[in-house]
C-alpha positions in Angstrom: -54.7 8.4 6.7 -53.2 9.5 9.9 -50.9 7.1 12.0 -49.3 7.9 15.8 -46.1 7.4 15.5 -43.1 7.9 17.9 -40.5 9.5 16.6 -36.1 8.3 17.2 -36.2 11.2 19.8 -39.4 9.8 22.1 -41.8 12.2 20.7 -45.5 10.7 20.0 -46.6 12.5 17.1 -49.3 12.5 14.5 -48.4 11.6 10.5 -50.3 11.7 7.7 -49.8 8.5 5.1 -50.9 7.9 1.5 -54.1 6.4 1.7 -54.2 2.6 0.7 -51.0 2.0 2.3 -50.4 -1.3 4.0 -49.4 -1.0 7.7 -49.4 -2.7 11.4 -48.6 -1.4 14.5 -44.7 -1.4 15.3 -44.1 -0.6 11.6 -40.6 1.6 11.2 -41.0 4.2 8.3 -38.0 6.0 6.1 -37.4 8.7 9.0 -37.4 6.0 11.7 -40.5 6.3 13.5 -42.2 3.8 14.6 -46.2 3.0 14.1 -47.8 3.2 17.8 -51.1 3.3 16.7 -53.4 3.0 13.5 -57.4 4.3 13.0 -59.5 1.6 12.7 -63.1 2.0 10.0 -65.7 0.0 10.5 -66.4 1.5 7.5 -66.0 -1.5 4.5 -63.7 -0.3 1.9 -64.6 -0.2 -1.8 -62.3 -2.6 -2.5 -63.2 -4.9 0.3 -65.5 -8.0 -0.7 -68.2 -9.2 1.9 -68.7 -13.1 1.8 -71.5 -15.1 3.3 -70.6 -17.7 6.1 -69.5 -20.8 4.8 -71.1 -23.7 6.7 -70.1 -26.6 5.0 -72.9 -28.1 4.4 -73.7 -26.1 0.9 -71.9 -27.2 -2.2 -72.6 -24.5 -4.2 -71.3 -22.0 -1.9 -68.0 -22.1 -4.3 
């Protein structure tokens, strides 16, 4: 995965991260960059589970 970060000297740069690795935007990694910016998938990850819309009214549902 590929961040924008900006670097201690003001540079914006691109950096490449393991894959599967939790971040949010303002993030400061080992070298002291800072996370400006993160991709965003619409994409649903293998991992991710889709529920249905819980309404309330169904019992069941759970």
């Amino acid at each position: 995965m590929w961040v924008k970060v900006e670097r201690p000297d003001g540079e914006i740069a691109e950096m490449e991260v393991p894959p599967r690795t939790y971040l949010s935007i303002g993030d400061v990694l080992e070298d002291g960059s800072v996370i400006i910016d993160l991709p965003f998938s619409d994409d649903e990850d293998d991992d991710m589970t889709a529920y249905g819309i819980y309404d309330g009214d169904d019992d069941d549902y759970l």
